[in-house]
C-alpha positions as CSV (number, residue, x, y, z in Angstrom):
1,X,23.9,-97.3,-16.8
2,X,24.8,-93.8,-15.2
3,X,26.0,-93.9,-11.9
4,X,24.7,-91.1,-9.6
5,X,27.6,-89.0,-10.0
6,X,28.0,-89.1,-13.7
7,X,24.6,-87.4,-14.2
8,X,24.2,-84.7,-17.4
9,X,22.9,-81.1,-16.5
10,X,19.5,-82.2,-18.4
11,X,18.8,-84.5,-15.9
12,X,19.1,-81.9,-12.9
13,X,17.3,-79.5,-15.1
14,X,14.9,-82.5,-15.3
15,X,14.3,-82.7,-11.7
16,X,14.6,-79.4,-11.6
17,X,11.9,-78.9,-13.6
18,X,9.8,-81.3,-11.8
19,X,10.2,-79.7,-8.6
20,X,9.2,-76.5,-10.3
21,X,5.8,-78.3,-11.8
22,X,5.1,-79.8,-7.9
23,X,5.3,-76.8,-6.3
24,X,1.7,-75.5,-8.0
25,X,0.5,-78.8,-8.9
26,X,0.0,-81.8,-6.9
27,X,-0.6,-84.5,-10.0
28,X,3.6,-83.2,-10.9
29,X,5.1,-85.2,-7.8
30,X,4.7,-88.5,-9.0
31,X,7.4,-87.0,-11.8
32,X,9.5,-85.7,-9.2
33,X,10.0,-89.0,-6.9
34,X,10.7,-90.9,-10.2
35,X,12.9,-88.1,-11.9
36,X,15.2,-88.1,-8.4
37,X,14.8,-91.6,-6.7
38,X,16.9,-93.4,-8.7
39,X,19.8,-91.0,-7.9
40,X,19.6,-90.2,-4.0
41,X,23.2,-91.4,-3.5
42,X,23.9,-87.3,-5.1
43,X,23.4,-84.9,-2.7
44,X,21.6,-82.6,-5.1
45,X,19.3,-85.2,-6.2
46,X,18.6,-86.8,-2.5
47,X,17.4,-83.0,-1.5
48,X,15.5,-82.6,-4.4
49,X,13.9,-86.2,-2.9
50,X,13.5,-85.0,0.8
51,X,11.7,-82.1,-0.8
52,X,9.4,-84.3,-2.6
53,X,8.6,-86.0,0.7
54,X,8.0,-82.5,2.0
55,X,5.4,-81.5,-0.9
56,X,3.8,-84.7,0.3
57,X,3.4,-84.0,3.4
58,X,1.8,-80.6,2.7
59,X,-0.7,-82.6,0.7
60,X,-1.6,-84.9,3.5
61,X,-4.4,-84.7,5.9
62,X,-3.7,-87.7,8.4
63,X,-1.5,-85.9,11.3
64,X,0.4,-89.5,11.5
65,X,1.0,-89.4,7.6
66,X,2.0,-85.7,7.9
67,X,4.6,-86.5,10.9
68,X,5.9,-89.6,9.2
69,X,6.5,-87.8,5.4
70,X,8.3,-84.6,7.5
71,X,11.0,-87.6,8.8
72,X,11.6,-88.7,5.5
73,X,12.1,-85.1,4.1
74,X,14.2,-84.1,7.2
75,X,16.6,-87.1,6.6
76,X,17.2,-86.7,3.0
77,X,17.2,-82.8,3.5
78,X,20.2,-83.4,6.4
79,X,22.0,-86.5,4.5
80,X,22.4,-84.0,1.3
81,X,24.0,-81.2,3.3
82,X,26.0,-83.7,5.1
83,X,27.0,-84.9,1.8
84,X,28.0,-81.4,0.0
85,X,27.5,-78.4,2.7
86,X,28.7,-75.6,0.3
87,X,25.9,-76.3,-2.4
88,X,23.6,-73.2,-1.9
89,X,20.5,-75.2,-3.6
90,X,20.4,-78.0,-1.1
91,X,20.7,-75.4,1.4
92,X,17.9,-73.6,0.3
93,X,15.7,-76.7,0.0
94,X,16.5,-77.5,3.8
95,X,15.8,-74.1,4.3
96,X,12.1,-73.9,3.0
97,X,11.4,-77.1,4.6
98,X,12.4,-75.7,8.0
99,X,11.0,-72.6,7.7
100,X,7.2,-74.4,6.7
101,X,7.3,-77.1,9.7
102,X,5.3,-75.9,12.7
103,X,7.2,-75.5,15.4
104,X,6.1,-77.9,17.4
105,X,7.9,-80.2,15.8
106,X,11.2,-79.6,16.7
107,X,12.4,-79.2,12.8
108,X,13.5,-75.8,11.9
109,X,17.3,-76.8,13.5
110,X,19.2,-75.6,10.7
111,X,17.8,-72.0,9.9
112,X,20.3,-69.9,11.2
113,X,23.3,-72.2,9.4
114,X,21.4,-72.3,6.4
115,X,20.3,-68.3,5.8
116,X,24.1,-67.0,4.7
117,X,23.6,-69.4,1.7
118,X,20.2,-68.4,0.9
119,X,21.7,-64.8,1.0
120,X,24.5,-65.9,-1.4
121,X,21.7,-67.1,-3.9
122,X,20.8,-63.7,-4.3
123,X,24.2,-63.0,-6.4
124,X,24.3,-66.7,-7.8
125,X,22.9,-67.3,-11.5
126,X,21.2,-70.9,-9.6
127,X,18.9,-72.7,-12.2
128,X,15.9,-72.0,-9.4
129,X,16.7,-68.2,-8.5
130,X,13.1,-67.2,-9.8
131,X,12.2,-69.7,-7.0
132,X,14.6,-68.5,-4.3
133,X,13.6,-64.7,-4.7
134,X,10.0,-65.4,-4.6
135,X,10.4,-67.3,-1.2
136,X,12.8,-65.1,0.1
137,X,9.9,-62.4,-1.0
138,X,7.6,-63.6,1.6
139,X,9.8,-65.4,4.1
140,X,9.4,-63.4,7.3
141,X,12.9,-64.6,8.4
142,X,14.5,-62.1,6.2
143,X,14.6,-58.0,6.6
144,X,13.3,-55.5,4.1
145,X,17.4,-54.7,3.2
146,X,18.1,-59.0,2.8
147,X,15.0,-58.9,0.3
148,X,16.4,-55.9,-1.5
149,X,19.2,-58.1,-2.4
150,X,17.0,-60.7,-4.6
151,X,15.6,-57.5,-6.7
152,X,18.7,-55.7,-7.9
């Protein structure tokens, strides 16, 4: 058995991948929680699971169910970054949670820490870039010169 820190690139491209298929398609995320759960005690693949709880939560109608999934993908998002703070794709997980939480609940802590890192994506060859540029595209939270950065 692999332990969590002795996992191959095809099983990041794996969750990876799943994350991908969630994002635009809501019967993908039971692939996701079972692709990452097993290996939460690596940062990567704990922020790849608060992000799953995240995708959940957009999915869910019951304000309780909403506020309780949000906790879940705050605390995996925070325990990866805690875990490995330099890694610019759990930062830009934490980052698109943050930035999609209303307000009102108290969430989007970490935007201002987390933004340099995004920016650094924008020169990185990350496995998700196609993903980070089309956020960063429509994130309001970035000026017209940041976003020129993604398209060169």
């Amino acid at each position: 058995m692999l332990t969590a820190y002795s996992q191959t690139p095809s099983q990041f491209n794996a969750i990876r991948s799943a994350y991908r298929k969630s994002l635009v398609n809501n019967n993908a995320m039971a692939s996701l929680e079972t692709s990452c759960k097993p290996f939460t005690s690596h940062p990567l693949a704990n922020a790849y699971y608060g992000s799953f709880f995240a995708l959940k939560c957009r999915d869910s109608w019951l304000p309780t169910t909403k506020l309780s999934l949000a906790k879940k993908a705050e605390e995996h998002l925070n325990q990866a970054v805690e875990k490995n703070k330099t890694l610019t794709e759990i930062r830009f997980l934490r980052f698109s949670f943050e930035y999609a939480t209303p307000s009102i609940l108290n969430m989007k802590t970490h935007l201002k820490e987390d933004k340099p890192f995004l920016l650094q994506m924008a020169h990185d060859s990350s496995p998700i870039a196609d993903i980070v540029k089309a956020f960063v595209k429509d994130c309001t939270l970035f000026s017209a010169t940041e976003k020129m950065a993604f398209s060169e």
